[in-house]
C-alpha positions in Angstrom: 8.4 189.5 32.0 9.0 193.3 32.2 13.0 192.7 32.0 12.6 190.7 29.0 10.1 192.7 27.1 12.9 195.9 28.2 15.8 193.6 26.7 13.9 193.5 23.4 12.9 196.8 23.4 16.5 198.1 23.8 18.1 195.3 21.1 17.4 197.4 17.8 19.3 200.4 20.0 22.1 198.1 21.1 22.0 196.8 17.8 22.1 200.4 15.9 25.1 201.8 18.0 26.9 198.7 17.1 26.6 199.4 13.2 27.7 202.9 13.9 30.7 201.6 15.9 32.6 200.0 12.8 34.1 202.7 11.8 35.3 204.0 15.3 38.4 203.2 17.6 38.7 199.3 18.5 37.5 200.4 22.6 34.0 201.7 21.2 33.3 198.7 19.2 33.9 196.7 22.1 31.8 198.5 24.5 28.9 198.5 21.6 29.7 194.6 21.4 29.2 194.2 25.3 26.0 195.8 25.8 24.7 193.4 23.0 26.5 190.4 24.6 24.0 191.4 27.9 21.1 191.7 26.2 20.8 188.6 24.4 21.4 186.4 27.8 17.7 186.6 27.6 15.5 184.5 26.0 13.0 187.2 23.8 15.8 189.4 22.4 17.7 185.9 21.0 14.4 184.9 19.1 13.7 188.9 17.6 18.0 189.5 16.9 18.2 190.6 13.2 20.8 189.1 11.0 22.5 192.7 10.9 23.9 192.1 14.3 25.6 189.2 13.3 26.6 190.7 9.9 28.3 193.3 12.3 30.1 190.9 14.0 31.2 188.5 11.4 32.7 192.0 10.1 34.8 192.9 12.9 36.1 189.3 13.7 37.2 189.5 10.0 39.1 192.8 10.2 40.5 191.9 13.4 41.6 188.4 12.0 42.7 190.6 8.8 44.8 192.6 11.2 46.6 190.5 12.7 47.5 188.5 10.0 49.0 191.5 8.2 50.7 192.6 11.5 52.6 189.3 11.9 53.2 189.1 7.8 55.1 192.4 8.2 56.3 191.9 11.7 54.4 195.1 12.5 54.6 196.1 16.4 51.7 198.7 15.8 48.5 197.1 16.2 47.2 196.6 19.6 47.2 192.8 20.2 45.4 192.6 24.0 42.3 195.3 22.7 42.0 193.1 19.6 42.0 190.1 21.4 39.3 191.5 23.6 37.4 192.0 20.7 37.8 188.8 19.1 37.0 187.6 22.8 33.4 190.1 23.0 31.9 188.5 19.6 32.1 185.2 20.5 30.2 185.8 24.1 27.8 187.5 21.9 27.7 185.1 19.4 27.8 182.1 21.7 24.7 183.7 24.2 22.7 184.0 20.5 22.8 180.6 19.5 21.4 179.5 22.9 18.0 177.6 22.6 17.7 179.4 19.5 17.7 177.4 16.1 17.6 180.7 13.7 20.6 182.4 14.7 22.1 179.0 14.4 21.2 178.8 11.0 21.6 182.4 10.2 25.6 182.7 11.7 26.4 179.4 9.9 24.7 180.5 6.5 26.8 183.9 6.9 30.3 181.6 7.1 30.7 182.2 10.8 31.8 179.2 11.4 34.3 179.1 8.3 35.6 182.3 10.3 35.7 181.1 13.6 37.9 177.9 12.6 40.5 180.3 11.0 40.3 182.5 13.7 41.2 179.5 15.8 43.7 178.6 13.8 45.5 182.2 13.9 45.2 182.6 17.0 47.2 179.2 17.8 49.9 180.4 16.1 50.7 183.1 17.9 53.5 182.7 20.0 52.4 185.1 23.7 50.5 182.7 25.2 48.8 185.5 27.9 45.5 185.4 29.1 43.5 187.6 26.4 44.5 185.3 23.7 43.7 181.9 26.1 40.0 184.0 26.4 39.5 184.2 23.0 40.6 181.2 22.2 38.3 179.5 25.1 35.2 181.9 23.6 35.5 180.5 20.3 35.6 177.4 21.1 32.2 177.9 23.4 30.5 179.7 20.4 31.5 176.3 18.0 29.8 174.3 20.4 26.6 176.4 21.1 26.2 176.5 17.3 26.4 173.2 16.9 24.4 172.2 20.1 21.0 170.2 18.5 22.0 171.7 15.0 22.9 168.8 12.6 23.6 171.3 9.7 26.6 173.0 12.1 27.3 169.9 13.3 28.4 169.1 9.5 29.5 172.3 9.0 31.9 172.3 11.8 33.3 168.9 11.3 33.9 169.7 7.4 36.5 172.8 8.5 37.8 171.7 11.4 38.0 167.7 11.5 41.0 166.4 12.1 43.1 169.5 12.0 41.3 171.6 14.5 40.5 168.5 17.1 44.0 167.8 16.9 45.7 171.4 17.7 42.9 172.1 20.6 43.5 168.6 22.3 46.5 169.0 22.1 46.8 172.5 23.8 48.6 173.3 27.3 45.1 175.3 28.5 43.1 173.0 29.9 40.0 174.8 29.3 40.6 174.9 25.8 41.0 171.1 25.7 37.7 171.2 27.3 36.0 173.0 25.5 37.3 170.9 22.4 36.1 167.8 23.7 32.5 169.3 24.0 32.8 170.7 20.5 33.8 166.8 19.4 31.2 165.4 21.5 28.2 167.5 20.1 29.2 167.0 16.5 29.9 163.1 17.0 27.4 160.6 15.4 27.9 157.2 14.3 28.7 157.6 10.9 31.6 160.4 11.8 33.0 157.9 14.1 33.7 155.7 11.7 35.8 158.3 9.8 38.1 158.0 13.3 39.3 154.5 12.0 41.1 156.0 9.2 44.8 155.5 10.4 44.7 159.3 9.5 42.2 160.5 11.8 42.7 157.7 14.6 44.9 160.2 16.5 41.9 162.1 17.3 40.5 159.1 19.2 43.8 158.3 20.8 44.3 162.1 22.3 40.7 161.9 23.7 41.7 158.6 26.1 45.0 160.5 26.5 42.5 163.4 27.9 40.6 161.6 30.0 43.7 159.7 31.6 45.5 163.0 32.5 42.4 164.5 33.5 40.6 162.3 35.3 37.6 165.8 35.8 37.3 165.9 31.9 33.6 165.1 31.6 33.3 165.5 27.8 36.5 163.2 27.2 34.4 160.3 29.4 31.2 161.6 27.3 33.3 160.8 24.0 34.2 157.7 24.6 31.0 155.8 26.7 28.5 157.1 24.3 30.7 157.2 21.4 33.7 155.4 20.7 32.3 152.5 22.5 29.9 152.0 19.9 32.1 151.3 17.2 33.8 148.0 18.0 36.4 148.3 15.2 37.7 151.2 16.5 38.0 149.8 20.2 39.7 146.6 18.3 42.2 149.0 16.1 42.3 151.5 19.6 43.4 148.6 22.0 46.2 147.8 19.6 47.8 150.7 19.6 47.4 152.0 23.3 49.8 151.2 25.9 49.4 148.5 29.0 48.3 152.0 31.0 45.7 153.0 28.1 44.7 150.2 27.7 43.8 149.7 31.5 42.3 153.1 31.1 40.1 152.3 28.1 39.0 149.2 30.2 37.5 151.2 32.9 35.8 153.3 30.6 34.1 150.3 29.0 33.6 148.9 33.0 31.7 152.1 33.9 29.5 151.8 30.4 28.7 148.2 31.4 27.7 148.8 34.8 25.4 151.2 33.7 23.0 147.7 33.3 20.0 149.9 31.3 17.9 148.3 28.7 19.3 148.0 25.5 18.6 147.5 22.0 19.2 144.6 19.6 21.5 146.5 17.7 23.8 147.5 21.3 23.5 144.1 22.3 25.1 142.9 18.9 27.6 145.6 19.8 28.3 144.5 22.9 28.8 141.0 21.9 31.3 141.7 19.6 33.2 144.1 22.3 32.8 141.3 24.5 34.3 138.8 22.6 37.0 140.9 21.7 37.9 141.1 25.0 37.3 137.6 25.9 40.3 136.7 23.1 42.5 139.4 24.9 41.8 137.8 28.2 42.5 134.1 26.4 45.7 135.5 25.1 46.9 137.1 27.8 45.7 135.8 31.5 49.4 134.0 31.9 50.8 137.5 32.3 48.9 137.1 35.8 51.4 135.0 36.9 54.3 137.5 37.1 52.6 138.6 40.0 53.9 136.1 42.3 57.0 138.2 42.3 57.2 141.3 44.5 60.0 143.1 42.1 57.1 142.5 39.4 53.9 143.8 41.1 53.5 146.3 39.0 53.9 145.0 35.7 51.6 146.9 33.6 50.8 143.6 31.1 49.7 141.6 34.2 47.7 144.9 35.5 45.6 144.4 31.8 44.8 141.3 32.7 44.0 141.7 36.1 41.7 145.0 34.7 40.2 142.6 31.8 39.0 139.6 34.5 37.0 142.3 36.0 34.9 143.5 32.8 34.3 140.1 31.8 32.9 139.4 35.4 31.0 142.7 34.9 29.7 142.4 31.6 28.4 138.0 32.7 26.5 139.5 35.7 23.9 140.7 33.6 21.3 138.1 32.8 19.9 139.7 29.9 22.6 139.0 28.0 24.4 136.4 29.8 23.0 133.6 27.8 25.1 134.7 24.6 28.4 135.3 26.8 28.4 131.6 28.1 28.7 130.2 24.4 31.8 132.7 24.0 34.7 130.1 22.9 37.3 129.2 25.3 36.1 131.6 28.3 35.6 129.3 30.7 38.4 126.7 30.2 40.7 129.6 30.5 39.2 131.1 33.4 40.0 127.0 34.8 43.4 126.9 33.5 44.3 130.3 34.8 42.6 129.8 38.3 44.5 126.4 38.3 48.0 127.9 37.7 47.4 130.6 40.0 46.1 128.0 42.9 49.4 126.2 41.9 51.3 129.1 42.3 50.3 129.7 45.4 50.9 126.5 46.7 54.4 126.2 45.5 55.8 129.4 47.0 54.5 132.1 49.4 52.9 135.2 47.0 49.8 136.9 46.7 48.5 134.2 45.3 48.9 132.0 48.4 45.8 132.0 50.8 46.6 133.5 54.0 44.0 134.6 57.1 46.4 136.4 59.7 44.9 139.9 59.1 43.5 141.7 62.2 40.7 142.9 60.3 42.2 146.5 60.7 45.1 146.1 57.9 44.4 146.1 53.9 46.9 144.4 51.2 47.6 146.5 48.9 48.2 144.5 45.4 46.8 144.4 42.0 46.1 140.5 42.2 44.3 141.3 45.8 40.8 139.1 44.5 42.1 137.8 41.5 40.8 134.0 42.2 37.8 135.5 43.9 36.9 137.3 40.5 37.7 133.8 38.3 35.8 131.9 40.7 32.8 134.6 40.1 33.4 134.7 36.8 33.1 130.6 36.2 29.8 130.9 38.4 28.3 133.1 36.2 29.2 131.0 32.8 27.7 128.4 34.5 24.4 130.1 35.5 21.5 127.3 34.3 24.1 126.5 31.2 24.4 122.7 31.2 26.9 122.8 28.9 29.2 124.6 30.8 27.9 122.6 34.1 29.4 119.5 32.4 32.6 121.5 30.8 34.1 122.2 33.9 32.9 118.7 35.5 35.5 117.4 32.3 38.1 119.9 32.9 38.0 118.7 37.0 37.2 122.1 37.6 34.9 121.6 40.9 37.5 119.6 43.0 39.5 123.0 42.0 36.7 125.3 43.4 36.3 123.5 46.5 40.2 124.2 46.8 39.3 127.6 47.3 36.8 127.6 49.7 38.9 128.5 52.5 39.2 132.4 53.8 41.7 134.0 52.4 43.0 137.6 52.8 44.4 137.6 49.5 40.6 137.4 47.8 37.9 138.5 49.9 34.8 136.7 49.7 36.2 134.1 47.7 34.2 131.5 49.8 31.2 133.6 48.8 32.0 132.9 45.3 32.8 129.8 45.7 29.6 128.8 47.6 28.0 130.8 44.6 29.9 128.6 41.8 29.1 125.3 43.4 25.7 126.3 43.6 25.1 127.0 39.6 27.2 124.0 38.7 25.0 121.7 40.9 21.8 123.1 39.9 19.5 120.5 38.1 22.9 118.4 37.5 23.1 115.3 39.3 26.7 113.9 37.9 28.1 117.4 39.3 26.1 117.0 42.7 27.3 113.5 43.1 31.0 114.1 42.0 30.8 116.6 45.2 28.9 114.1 47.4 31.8 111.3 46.7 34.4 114.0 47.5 32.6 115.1 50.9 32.3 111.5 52.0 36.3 110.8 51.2 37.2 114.2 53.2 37.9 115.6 50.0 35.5 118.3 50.0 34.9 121.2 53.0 31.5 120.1 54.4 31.0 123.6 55.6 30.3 125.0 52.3 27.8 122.8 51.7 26.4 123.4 54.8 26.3 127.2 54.4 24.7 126.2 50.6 22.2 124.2 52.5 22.9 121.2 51.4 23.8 118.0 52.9 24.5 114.5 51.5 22.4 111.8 51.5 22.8 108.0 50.3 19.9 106.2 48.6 21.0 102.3 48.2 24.7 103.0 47.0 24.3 106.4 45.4 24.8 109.4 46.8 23.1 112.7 46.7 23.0 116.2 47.7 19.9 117.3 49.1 18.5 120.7 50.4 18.0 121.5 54.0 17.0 124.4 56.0 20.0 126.6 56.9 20.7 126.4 60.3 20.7 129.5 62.1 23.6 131.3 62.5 
């Protein structure tokens, strides 16, 4: 308590040798604007700061930007760039540790045009040329000081994204410092809301959106690109409609494992989310529909990399994501077409596999030791999952895949098989919600079992076993042997 009673004690000194520093040498204002910068790390001097400190400063970043300006107009080699730049650099700290937790300087700065200032400032200082470390400094600084003023301050928020949306975003996300881009995305982050990411789907302002996925793809660490986009972008599902049209097959595999990481979150959400992530989900179920043949370039080594088939590969696994979660499972099973393509596709890739030796073809060789290495590695396991879950107590789709001779197919792909690991899991999973409460699917299996059409030892591992009453015959449930 002492330190911070001191602090606040010695602000209206700190503060007075800084208004008599205006007039002296650039190196005395600076050491005036430091020992203000220290003081107000603490809490008490923020909350007692007059608005003549900031007045001060708004002054000096102003001459200084007025400096330079004139320098470059008149290609002048006389001002000092590096003790300027220092300056420039000093205010911001200050102005950035003022804003912290502290609403009134917030309001004060912005209501003195300090952020109209700082966005020029920017702006200037991304023109020059000598890219050295006091400019990068200042640069990072101000961009610290945009976000601390805009940190739980809707009015800066607005203020912000009137002077420097899309221009500004654009330039720092853009930039070869990765600090600054950064710091950028955290300025974007804090001033986002729902209604000024809807401004992003003007094919004007879309670029903004697009350079934040480019971001978080080239740097993988950037927690504020992520930020953007999970809590964000995702919550617009025009703009992830118009976004997945115009990324590339790598985006686009990069935007689906942001969307996979949002899903697997599995918190409670509201109605208004859920209708949000309906329509995401759908969107994605159409992509899936439209493009799960691409799959099947796999089956040739000199195309295992083909970036359309890696979408679809990427896509299978959000849509088995996004049905694994019962509260909203019910409205994914009535999605249109899902399941008969997740049949069709499972029934060319089974074919596939059959006709010629791929990755699609069921091996069991491995030593246990060894991994395959190949974007289709689980590919069935993950359709077979994925038709299990659409099934989960839906009768309807019980009886669709019954029609579409979908089970006979399942019990195809009970074997082991390196290429999809616990593919017999699924499988045993599948067969389990397509025979619940459905006797015309539990006695299609029984008649297969009895013809040596079906592996008994999934059943068995089910617990279930056949019996005949008169001349039908059922499955029944038994206690699992042990194992």
């Amino acid at each position: 308590m002492a330190a911070a009673g001191s602090g606040s004690r010695s602000l209206p000194a700190a503060a007075a040798r800084l208004g008599r520093s205006m007039a002296a040498a650039p190196a005395a204002r600076l050491e005036s604007v430091r020992a203000v910068t220290g003081l107000l790390r603490e809490a008490q001097p923020r909350e007692t700061a007059e608005e003549s400190i900031f007045q001060d400063l708004l002054k000096i970043l102003t001459k200084a930007l007025n400096e330079i300006e004139q320098a470059y107009k008149d290609s002048c080699e006389l001002l000092d760039l590096d003790t300027c730049l220092l300056l420039i650099a000093e205010c911001f700290r200050c102005l950035r540790n003022a804003c912290v937790e502290c609403a009134k300087n917030q309001d004060v700065m912005r209501n003195l045009g300090l952020i109209t200032t700082s966005v020029r400032l920017i702006k200037l200082l991304d023109g020059i040329q000598i890219k050295e470390e006091p400019l990068l400094t200042a640069f990072r600084c101000s961009l610290q000081f945009l976000g601390n003023i805009a940190a739980g301050n809707g009015d800066s928020q607005n203020s912000i994204w009137k002077c420097a949306f899309p221009d500004l975003f654009l330039t720092c996300l853009t930039y070869s410092d990765e600090k600054i881009v950064a710091y950028c995305c955290m300025v974007l982050f804090t001033c986002l809301n729902s209604e000024k990411v809807r401004e992003l789907l003007d094919p004007e302002n879309l670029t903004v959106a697009l350079r934040v996925l480019k971001v978080y793809k080239e740097q993988l660490e950037s927690e504020w690109s992520f930020l953007i986009v999970t809590d964000h972008l995702l919550k617009c599902p025009e703009l992830v409609k118009v976004l997945y049209a115009k990324l590339s097959n790598q985006e686009r595999v990069t935007l689906l494992e942001l969307i996979m990481s949002k899903v697997s979150e599995k918190n409670s959400v509201t109605s208004e989310e859920m209708n949000v992530f309906m329509r995401i989900a759908d969107f994605l179920a159409s992509c899936f529909r439209d493009k799960c043949e691409a799959v099947l370039k796999l089956t040739s080594a000199a195309d295992a990399e083909d970036e359309e088939a890696l979408v679809t590969v990427r896509l299978l696994d959000v849509l088995c994501e996004m049905t694994s979660n019962n509260g909203q499972l019910e409205c994914l099973q009535a999605l249109p077409g899902l399941l008969e393509t997740a049949i069709d596709i499972l029934r060319l890739t089974h074919l596939a596999g059959k006709q010629a030796v791929n990755i699609f073809t069921a091996t069991h060789a491995m030593t246990g030791q060894e991994e395959i290495s190949h974007p289709a590695v689980g590919f069935k396991s993950h359709l077979i999952r994925l038709i299990g879950n659409l099934c989960y107590k839906s009768k309807g789709n019980q009886d669709k895949v019954y029609e579409l001779d979908g089970i006979p197919l399942i019990l195809d792909n009970c074997s082991i098989d390196d290429n999809n690991p616990f593919v017999n899991q699924w499988a045993v999973y599948a067969i389990r919600n397509l025979t619940e409460q459905n006797e015309r699917n539990q006695e299609l299996i029984a008649r297969m079992e009895e013809k040596g059409l079906a592996n008994n030892s999934v059943l068995e591992h089910m617990g279930l076993e056949i019996e005949k009453q008169d001349d039908k015959l059922l499955l029944r449930s038994v206690r699992k042997k042990p194992s």
